[in-house]
C-alpha positions as CSV (number, residue, x, y, z in Angstrom):
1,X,-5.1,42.8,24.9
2,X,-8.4,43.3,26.4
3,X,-10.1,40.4,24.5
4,X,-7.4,38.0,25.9
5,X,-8.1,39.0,29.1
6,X,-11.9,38.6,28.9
7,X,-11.7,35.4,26.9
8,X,-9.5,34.1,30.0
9,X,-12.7,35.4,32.5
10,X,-15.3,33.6,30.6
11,X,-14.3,30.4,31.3
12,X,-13.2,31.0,34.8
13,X,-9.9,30.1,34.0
14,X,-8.2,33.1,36.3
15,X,-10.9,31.0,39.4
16,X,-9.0,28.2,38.6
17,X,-5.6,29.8,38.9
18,X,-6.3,31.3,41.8
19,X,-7.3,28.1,43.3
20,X,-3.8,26.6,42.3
21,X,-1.8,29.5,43.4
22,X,-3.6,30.0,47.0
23,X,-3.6,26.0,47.8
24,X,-0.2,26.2,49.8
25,X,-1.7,29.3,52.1
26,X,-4.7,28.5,52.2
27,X,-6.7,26.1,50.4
28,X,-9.9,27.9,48.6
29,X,-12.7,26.6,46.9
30,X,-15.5,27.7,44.1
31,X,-13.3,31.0,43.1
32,X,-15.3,33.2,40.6
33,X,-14.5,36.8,39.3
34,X,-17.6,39.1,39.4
35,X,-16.7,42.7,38.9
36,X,-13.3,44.0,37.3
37,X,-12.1,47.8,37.2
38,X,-9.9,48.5,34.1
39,X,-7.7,51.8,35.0
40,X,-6.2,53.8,32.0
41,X,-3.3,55.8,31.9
42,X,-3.9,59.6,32.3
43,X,-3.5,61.9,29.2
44,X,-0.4,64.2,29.5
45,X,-0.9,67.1,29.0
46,X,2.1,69.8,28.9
47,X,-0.6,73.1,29.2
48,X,-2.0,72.0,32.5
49,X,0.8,70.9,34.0
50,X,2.5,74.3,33.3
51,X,-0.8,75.5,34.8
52,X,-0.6,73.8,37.5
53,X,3.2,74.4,38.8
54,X,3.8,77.5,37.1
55,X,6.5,78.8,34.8
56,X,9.7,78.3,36.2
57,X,13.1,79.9,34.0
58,X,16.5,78.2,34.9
59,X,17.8,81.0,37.5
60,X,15.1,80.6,39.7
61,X,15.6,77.5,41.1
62,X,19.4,76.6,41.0
């Protein structure tokens, strides 16, 4: 997944794109991508979250 994506950056194929897409608002020109931030999903884990809220039993909260 990630080597499609920077196979499409290499040959500034998103620039072009984004030239395309951005023509009918406003028209830009010489679009490059310099920095990207790749975000991952958090870990779950069941221990910290019962850590962090507590330990709540059924009568409690009904």
């Amino acid at each position: 997944d990630r080597k499609e994506l920077v196979a499409k950056f290499i040959p500034e194929a998103i620039g072009r794109e984004i030239e395309k897409a951005t023509q009918g608002i406003y028209p830009l020109q010489n679009v490059f991508i310099r920095k990207v931030k790749i975000l991952k999903d958090p870990k779950f884990d069941l221990g910290k979250l019962m850590e962090v809220h507590g330990d709540y039993t059924r009568g409690s909260w009904c």
